[in-house]
C-alpha atoms as an extended CHARMM CRD file, in Angstrom:
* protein
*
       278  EXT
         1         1  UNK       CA              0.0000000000        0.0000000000        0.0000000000  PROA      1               0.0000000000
         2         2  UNK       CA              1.0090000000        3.2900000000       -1.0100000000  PROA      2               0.0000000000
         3         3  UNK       CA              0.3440000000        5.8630000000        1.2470000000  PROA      3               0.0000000000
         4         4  UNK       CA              0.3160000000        9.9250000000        0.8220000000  PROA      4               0.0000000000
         5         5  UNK       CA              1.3460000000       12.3610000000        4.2040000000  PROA      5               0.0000000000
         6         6  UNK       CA              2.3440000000       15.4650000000        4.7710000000  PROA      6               0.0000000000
         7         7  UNK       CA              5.0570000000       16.0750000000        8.0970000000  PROA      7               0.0000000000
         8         8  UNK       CA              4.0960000000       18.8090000000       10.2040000000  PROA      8               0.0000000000
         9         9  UNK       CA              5.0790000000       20.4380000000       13.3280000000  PROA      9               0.0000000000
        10        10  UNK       CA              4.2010000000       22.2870000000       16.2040000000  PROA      10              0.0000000000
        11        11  UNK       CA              6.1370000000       23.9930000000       18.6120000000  PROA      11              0.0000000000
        12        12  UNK       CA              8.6670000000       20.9130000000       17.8850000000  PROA      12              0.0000000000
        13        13  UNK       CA              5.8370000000       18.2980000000       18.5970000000  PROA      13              0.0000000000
        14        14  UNK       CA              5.8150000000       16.4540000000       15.3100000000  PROA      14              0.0000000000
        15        15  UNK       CA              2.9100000000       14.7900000000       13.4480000000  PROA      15              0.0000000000
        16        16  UNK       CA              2.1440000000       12.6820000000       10.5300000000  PROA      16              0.0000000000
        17        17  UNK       CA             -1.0370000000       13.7580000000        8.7540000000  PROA      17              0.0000000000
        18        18  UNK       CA             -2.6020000000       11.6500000000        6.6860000000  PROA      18              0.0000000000
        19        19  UNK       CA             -5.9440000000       12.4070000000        4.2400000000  PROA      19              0.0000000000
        20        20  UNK       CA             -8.4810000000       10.0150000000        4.4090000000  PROA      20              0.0000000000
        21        21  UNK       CA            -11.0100000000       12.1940000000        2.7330000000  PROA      21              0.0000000000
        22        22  UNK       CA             -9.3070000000       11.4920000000       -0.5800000000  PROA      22              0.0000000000
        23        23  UNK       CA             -7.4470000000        8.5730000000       -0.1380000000  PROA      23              0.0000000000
        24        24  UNK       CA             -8.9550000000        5.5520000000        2.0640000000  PROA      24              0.0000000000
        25        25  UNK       CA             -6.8060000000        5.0220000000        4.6410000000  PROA      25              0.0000000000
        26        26  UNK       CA             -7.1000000000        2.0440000000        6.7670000000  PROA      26              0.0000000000
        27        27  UNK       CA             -3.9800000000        0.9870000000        9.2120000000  PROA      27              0.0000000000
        28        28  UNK       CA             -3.1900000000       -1.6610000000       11.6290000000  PROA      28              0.0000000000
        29        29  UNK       CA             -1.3700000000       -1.3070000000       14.7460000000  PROA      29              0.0000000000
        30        30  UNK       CA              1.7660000000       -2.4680000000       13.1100000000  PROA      30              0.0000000000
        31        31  UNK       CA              1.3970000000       -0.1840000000        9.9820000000  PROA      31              0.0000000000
        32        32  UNK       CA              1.2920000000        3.0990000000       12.7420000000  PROA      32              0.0000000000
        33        33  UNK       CA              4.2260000000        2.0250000000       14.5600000000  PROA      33              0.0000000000
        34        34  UNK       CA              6.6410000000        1.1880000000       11.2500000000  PROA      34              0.0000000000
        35        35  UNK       CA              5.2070000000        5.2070000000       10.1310000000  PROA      35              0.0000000000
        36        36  UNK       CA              5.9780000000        6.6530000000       13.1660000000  PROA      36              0.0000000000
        37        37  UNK       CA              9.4370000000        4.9550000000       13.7980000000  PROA      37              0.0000000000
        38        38  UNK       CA             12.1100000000        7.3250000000       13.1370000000  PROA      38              0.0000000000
        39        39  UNK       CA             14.9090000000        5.0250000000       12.4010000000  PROA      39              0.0000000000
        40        40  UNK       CA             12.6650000000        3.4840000000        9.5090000000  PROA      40              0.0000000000
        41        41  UNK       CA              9.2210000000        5.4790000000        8.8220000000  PROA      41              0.0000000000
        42        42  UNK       CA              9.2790000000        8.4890000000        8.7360000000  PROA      42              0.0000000000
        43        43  UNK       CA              9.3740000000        9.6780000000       12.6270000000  PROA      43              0.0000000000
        44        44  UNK       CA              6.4060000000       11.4140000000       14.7570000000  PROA      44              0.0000000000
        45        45  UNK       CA              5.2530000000       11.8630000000       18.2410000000  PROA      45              0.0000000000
        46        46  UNK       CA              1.8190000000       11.0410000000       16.9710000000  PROA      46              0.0000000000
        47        47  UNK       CA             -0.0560000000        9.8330000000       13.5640000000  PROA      47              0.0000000000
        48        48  UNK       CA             -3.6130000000       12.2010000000       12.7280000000  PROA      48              0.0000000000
        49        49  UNK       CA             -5.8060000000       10.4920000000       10.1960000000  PROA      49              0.0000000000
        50        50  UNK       CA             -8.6800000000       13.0990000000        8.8180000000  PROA      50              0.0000000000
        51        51  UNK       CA            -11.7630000000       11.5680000000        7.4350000000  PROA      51              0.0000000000
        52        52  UNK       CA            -15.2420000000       12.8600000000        6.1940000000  PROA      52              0.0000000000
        53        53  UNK       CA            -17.5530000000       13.3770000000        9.5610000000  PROA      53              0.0000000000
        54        54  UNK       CA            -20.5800000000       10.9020000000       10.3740000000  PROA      54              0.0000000000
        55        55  UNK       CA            -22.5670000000       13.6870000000       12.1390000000  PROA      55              0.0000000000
        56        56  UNK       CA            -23.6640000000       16.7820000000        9.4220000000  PROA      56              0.0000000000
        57        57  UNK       CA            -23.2770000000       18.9230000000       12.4930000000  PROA      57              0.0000000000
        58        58  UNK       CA            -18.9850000000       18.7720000000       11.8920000000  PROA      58              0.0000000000
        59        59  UNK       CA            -16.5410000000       19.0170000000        9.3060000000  PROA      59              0.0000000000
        60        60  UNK       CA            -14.3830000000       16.1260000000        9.6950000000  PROA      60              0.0000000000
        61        61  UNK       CA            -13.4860000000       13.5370000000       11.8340000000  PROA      61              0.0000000000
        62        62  UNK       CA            -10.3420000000       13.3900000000       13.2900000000  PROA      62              0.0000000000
        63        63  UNK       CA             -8.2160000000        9.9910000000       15.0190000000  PROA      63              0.0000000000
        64        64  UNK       CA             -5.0470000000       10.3230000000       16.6780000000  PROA      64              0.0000000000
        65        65  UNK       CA             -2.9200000000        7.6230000000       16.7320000000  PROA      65              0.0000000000
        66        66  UNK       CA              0.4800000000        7.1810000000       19.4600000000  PROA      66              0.0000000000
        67        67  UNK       CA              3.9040000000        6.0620000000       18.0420000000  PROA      67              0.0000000000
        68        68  UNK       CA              3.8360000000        2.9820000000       19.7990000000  PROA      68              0.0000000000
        69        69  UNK       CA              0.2310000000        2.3050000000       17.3750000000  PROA      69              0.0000000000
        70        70  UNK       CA             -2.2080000000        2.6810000000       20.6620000000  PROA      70              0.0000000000
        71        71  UNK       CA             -5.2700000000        5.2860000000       19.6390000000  PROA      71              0.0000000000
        72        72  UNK       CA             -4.7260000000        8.2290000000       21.4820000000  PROA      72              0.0000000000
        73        73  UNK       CA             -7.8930000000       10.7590000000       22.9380000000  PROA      73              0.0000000000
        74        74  UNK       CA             -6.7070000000       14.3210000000       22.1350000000  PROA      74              0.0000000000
        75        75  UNK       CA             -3.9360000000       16.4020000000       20.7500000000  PROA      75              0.0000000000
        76        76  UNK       CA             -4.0710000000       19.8900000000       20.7430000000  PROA      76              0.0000000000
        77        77  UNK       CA             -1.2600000000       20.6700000000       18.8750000000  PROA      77              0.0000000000
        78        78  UNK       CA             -2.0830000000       18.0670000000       16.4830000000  PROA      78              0.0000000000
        79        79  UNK       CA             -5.3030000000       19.7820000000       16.0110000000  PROA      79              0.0000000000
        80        80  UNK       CA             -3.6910000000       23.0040000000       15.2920000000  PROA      80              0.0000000000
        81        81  UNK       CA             -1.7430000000       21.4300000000       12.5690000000  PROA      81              0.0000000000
        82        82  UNK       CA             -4.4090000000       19.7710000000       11.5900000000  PROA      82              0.0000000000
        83        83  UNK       CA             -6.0450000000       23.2380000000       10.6310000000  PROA      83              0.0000000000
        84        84  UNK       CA             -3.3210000000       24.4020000000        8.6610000000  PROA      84              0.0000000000
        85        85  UNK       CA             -3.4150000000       21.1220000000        6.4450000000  PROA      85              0.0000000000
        86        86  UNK       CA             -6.6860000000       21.8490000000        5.7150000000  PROA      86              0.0000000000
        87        87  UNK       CA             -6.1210000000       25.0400000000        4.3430000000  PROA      87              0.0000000000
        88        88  UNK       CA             -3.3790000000       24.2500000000        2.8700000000  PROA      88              0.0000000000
        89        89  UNK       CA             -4.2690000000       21.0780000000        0.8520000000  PROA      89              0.0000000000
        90        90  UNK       CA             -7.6060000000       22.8320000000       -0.1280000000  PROA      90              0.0000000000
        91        91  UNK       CA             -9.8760000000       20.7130000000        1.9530000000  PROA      91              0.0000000000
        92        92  UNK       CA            -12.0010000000       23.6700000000        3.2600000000  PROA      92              0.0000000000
        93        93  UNK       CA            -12.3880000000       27.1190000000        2.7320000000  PROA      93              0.0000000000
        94        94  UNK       CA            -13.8140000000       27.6850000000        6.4200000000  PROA      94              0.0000000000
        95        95  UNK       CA            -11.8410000000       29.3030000000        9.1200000000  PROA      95              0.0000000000
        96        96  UNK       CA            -13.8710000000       27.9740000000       11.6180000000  PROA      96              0.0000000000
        97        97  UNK       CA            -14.3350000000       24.5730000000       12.3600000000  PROA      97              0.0000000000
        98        98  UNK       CA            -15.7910000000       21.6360000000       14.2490000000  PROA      98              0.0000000000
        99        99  UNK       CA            -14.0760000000       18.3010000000       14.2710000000  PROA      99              0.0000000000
       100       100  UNK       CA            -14.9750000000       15.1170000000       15.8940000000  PROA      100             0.0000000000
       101       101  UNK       CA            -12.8510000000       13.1910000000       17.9450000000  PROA      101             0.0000000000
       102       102  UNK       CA            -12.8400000000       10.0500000000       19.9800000000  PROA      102             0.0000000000
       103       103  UNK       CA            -14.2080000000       12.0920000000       23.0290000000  PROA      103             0.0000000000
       104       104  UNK       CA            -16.2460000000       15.8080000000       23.0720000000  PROA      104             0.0000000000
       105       105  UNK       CA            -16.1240000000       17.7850000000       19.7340000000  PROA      105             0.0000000000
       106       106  UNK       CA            -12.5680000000       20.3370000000       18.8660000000  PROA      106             0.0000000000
       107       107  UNK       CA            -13.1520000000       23.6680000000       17.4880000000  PROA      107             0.0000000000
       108       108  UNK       CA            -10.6600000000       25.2920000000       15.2310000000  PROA      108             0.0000000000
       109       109  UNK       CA            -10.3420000000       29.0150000000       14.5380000000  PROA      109             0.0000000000
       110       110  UNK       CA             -8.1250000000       30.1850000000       11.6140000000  PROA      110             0.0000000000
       111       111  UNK       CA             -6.8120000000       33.6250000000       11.7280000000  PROA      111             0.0000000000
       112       112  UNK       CA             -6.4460000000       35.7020000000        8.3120000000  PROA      112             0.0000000000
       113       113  UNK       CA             -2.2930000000       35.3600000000        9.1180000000  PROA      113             0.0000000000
       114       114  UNK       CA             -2.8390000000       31.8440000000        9.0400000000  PROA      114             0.0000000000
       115       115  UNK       CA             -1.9630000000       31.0740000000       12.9600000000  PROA      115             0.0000000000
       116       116  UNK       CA             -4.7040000000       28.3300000000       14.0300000000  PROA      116             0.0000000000
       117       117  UNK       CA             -6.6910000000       28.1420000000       17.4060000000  PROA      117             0.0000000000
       118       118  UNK       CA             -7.6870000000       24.9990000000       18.7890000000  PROA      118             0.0000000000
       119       119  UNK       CA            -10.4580000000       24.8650000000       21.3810000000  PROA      119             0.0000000000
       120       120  UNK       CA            -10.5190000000       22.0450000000       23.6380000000  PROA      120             0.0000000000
       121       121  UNK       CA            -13.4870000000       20.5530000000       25.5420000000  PROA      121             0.0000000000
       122       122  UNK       CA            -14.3140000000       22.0200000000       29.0040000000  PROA      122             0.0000000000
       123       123  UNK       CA            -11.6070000000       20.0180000000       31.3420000000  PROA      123             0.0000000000
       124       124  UNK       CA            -13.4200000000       17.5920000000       33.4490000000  PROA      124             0.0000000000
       125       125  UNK       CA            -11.9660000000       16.9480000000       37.0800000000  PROA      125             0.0000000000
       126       126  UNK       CA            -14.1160000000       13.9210000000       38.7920000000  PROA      126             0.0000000000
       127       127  UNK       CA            -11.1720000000       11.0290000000       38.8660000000  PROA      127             0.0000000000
       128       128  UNK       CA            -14.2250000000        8.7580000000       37.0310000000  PROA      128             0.0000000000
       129       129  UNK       CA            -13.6410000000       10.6840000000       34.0990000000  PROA      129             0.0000000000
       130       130  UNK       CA            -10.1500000000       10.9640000000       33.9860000000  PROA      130             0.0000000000
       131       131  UNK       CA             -9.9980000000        7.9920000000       34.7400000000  PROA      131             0.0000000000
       132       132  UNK       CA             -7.8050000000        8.2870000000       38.3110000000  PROA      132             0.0000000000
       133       133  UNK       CA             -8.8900000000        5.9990000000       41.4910000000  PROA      133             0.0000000000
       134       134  UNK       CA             -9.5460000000        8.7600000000       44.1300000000  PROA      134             0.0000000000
       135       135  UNK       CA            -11.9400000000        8.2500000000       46.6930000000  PROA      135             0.0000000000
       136       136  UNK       CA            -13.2520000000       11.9480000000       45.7540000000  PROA      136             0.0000000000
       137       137  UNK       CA            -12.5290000000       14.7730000000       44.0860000000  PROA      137             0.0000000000
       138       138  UNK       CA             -9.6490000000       16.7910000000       44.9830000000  PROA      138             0.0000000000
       139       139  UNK       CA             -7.1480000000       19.9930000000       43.5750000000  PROA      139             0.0000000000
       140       140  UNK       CA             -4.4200000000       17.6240000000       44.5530000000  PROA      140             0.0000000000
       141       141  UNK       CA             -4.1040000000       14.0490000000       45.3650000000  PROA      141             0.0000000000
       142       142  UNK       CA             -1.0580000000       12.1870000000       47.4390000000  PROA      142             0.0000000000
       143       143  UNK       CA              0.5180000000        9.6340000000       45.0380000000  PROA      143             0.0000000000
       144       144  UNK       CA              2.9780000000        6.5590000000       45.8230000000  PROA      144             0.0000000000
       145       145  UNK       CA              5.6890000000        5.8320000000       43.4920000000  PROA      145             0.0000000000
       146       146  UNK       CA              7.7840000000        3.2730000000       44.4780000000  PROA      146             0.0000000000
       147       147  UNK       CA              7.6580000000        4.5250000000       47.9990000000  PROA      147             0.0000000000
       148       148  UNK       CA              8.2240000000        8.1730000000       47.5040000000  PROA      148             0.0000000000
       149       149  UNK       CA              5.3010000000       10.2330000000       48.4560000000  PROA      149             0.0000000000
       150       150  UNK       CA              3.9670000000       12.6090000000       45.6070000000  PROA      150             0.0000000000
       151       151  UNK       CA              1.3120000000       15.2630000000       45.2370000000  PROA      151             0.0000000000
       152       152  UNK       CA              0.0470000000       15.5380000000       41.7830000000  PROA      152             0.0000000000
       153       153  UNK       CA             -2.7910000000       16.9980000000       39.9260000000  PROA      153             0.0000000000
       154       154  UNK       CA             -5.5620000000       15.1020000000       37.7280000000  PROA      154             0.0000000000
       155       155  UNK       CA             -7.6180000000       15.6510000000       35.1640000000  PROA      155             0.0000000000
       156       156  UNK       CA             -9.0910000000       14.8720000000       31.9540000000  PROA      156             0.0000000000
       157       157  UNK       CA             -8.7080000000       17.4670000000       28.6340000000  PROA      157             0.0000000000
       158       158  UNK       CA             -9.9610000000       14.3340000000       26.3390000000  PROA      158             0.0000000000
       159       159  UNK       CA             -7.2330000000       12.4980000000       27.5060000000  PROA      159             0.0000000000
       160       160  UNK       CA             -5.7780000000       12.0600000000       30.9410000000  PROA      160             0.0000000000
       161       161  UNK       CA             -3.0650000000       14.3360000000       32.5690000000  PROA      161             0.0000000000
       162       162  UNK       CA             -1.4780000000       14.4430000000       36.1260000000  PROA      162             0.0000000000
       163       163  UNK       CA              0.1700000000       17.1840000000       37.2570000000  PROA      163             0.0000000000
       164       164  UNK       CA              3.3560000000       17.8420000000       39.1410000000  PROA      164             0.0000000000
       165       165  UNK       CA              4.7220000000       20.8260000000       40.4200000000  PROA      165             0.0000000000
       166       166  UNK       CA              8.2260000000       21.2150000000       40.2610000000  PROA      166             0.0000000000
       167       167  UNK       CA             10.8470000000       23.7820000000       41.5160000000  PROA      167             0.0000000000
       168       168  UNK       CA             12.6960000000       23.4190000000       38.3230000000  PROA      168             0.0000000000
       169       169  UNK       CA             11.7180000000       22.6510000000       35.2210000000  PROA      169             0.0000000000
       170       170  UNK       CA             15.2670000000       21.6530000000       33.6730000000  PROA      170             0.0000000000
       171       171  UNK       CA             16.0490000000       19.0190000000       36.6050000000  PROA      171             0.0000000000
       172       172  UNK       CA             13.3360000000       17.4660000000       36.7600000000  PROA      172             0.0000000000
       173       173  UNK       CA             13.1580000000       13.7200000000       36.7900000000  PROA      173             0.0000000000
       174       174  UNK       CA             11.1260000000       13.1440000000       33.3080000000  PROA      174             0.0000000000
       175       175  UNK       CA             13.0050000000        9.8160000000       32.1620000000  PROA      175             0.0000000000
       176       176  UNK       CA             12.5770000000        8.1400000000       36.0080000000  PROA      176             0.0000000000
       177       177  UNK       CA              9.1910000000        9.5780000000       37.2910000000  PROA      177             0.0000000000
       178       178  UNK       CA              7.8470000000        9.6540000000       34.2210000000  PROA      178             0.0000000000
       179       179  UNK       CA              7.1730000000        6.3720000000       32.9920000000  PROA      179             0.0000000000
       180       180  UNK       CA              6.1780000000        5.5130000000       36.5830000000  PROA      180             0.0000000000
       181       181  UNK       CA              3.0840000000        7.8930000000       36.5540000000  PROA      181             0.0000000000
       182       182  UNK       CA              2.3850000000        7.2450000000       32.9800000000  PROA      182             0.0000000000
       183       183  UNK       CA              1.7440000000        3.1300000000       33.8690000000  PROA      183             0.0000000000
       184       184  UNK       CA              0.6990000000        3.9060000000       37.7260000000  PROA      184             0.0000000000
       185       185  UNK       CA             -2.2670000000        1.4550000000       38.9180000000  PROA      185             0.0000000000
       186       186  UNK       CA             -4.4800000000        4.4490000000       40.1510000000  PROA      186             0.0000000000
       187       187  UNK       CA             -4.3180000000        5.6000000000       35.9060000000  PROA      187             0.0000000000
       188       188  UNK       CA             -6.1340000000        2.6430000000       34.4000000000  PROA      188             0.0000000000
       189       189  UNK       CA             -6.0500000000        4.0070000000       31.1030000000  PROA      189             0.0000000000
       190       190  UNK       CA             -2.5470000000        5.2370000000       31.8150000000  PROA      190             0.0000000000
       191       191  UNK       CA             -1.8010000000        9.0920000000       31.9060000000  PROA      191             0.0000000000
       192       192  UNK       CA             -0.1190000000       11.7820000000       30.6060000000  PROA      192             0.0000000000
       193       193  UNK       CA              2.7360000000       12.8340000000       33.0430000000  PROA      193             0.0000000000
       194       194  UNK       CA              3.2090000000       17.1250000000       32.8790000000  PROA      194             0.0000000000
       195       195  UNK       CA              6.0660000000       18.3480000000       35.2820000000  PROA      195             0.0000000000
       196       196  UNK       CA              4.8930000000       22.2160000000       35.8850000000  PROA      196             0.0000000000
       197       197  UNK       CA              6.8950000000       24.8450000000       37.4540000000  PROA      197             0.0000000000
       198       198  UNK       CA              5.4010000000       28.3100000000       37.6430000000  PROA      198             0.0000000000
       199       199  UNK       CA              7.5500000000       31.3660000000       36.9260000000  PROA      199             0.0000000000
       200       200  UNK       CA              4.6370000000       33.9210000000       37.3030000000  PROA      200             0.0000000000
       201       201  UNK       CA              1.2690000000       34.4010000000       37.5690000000  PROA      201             0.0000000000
       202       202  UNK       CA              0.9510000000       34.5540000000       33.6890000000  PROA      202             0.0000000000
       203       203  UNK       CA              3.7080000000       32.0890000000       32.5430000000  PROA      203             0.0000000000
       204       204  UNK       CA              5.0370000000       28.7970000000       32.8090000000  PROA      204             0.0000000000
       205       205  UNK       CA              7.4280000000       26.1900000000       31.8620000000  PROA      205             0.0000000000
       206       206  UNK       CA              6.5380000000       22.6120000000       31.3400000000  PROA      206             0.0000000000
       207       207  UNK       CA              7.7590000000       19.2810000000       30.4740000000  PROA      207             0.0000000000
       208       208  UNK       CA              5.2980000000       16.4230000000       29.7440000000  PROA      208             0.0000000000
       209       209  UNK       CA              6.4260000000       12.8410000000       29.1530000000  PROA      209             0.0000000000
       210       210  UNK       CA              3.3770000000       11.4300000000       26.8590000000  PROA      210             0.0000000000
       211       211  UNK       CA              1.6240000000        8.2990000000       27.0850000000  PROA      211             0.0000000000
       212       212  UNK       CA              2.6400000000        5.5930000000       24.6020000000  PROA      212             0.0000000000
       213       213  UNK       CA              5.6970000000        8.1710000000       23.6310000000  PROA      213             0.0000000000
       214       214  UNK       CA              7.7810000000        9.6270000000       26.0070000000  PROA      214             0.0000000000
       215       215  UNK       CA              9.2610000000       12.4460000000       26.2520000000  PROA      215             0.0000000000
       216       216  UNK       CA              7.8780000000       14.9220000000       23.5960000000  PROA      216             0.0000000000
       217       217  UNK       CA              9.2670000000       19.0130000000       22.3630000000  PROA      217             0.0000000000
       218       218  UNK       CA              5.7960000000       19.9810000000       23.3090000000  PROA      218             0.0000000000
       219       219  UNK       CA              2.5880000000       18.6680000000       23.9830000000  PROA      219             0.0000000000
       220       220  UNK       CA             -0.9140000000       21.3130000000       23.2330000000  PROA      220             0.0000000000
       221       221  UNK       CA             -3.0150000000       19.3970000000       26.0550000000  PROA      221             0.0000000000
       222       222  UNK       CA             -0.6720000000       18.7060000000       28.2410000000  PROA      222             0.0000000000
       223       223  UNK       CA              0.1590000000       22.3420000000       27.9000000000  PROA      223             0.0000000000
       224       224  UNK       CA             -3.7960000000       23.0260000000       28.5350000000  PROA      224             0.0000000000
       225       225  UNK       CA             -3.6930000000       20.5190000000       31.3640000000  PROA      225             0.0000000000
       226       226  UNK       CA             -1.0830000000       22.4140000000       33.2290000000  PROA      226             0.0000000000
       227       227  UNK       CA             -2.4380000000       25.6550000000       32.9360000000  PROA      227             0.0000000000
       228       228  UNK       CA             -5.7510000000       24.7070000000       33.9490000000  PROA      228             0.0000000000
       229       229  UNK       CA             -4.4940000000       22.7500000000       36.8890000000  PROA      229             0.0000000000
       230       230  UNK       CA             -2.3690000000       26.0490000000       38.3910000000  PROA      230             0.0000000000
       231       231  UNK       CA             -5.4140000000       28.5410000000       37.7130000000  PROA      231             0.0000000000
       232       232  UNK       CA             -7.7010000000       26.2100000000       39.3630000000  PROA      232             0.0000000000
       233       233  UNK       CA             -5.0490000000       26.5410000000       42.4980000000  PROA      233             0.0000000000
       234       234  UNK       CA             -5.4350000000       30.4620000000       42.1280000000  PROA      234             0.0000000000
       235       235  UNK       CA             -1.5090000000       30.3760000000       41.2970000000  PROA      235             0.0000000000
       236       236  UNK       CA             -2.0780000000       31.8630000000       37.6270000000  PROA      236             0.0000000000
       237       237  UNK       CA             -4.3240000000       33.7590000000       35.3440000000  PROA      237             0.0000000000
       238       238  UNK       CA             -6.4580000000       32.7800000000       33.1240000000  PROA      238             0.0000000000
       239       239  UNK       CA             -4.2060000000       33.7580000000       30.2370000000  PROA      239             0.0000000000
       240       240  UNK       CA             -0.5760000000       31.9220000000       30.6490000000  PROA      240             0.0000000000
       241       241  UNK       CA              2.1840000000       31.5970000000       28.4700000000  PROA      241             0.0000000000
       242       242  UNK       CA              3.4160000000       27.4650000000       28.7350000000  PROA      242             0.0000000000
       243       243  UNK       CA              7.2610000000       27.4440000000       27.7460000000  PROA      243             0.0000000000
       244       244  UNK       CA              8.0000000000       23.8150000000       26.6120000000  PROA      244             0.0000000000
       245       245  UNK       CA             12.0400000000       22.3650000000       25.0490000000  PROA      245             0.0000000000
       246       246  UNK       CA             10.3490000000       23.0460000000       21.7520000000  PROA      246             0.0000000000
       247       247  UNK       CA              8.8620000000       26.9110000000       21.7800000000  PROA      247             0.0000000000
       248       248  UNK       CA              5.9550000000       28.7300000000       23.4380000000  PROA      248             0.0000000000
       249       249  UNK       CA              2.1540000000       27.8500000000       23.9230000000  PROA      249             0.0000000000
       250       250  UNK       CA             -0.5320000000       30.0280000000       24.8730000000  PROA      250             0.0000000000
       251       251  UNK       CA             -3.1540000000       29.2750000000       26.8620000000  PROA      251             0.0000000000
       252       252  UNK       CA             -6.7960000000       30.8980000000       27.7220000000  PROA      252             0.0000000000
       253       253  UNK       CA             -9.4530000000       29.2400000000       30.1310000000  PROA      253             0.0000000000
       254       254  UNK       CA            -12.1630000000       31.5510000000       31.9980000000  PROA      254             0.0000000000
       255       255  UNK       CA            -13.0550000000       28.8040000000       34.2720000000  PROA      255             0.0000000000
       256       256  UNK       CA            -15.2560000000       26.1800000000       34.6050000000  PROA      256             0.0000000000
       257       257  UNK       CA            -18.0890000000       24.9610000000       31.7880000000  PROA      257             0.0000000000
       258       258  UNK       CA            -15.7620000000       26.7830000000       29.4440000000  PROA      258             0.0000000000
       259       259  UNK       CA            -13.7210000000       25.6710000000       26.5860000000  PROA      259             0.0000000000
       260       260  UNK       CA             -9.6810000000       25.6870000000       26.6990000000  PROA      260             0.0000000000
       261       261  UNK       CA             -7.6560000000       27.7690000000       23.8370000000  PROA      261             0.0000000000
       262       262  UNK       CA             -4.8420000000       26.8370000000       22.7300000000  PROA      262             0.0000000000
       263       263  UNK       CA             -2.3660000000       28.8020000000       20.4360000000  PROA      263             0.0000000000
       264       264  UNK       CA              1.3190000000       28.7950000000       19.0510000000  PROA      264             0.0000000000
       265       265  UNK       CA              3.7250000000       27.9620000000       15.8000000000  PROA      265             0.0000000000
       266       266  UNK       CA              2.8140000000       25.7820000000       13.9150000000  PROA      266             0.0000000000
       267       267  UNK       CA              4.6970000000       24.4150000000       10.3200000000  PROA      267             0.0000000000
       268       268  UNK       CA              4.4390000000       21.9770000000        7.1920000000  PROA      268             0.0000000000
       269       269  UNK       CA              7.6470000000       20.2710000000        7.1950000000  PROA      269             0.0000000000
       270       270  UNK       CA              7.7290000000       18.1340000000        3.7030000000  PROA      270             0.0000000000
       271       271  UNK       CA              4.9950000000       15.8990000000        1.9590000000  PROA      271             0.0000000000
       272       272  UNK       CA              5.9110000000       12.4440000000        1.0390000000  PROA      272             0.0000000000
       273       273  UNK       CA              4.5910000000        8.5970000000        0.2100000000  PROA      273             0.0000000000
       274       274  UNK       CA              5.2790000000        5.7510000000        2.2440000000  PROA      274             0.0000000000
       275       275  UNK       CA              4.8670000000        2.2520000000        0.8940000000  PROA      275             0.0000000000
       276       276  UNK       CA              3.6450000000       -0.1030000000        4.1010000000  PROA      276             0.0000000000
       277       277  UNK       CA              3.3400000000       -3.5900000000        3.8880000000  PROA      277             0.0000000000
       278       278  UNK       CA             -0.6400000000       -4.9310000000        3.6550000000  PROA      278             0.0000000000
């Protein structure tokens, strides 16, 4: 099988996007994994499929797929790349958008200089949803790892995150606690692991070590996640600038109910084929 993409990036977190509205594009768990292996696909943090919607209420339908071939929930900044390959392969004319996802709809909002907005669902914080055993709901939750006594953050953006606040950014233990949270019993699902340290009451810098990835440049909800989690301490505003290793994010949320914005670069790398095996 032949198979059309186009490479995009942003804020260094790199995607794969693939048009299944005029190619049919159907992939097996092996297929994503040989794509997004850098040594001998072509190398992502994360493979986004677009296909026509099945509700006339939306614009497309849009599946995100984790380099290790598990389906993943959300992606902001995959969304927000996902609105400039629209435009730019000639897919829509609209600069505002509604796609479908696993979980609650995505907006997209297209500026006339071409920078894309990505509105994510309202977060939801009861551990059911996230999904995160707690006996209730808290701001923060006390978390064993290997007999080290945490305090993280939880929540859902349409995937899960827990939060952890960290004095700094740079030395923080990514590669070791990482992994740990990510597969922790209490995250059924497993979880996205963001490692937060607040400069200000407006700004941020952030590290997030991905689910069924690791490590990534930059990650939109994690980014969302993190910003959401420190305004709903009362430690920031409800505008912050999220500094991740690969550029700047912004994000807006006015508080409950209400959806999460998400802005920043973002960049077509190179289009390409890949031939995968059937």
């Amino acid at each position: 099988m032949k198979l059309a993409f186009t490479k995009m990036q942003g804020a260094g977190n790199d995607f794969v996007v693939l048009d299944g509205v005029t190619q049919s594009v159907e992939l097996s768990s092996v297929q994503l994994k040989r794509i997004a292996d850098r040594r001998r696909g072509v190398g992502c943090d994360q493979i986004l499929l677009l296909t026509p919607p099945d509700n006339p209420d939306a614009d497309f339908r849009y599946a995100i797929f984790n380099a290790d071939g598990s389906r993943a929930g959300q992606c902001g900044n995959g969304a927000r790349c996902v609105g400039r390959f629209l435009r730019e392969k000639r897919l829509t004319r609209k600069r505002e958008l509604t796609l479908l996802t696993d979980g609650e709809p995505l907006a997209l909002s297209i500026g006339e200089d071409g920078r894309v907005f990505a509105g994510l669902a309202a977060p939801r914080f009861n551990p059911a949803e996230v999904p995160f055993s707690a006996a209730e709901e808290g701001s923060q939750y006390p978390i064993d790892v290997q007999g080290q006594s945490l305090s993280i953050g939880a929540l859902s953006m349409g995937n899960p995150h827990a939060i952890l606040m960290v004095d700094d950014c740079d030395r923080a233990p990514v590669h070791t606690l990482g992994p740990l949270l990510e597969s922790h019993e209490r995250f059924p699902d497993r979880v996205n692991v963001g490692f937060l340290q607040i400069i200000s009451r407006t700004e941020v810098k952030l590290r997030v070590y991905e689910r069924g990835v690791g490590e990534t440049e930059a990650c939109g909800s994690g980014a969302c996640a993190a910003a959401v989690h420190g305004i709903q301490l009362g430690l920031l505003d409800s505008e912050v600038a999220v500094h991740l290793p690969g550029g700047k994010l912004a994000v807006t949320w006015e508080g409950d109910g209400s959806r999460v914005w998400l802005g920043g670069p973002t960049a077509s790398v190179f289009d390409g084929t890949i031939v995968l095996r059937t």
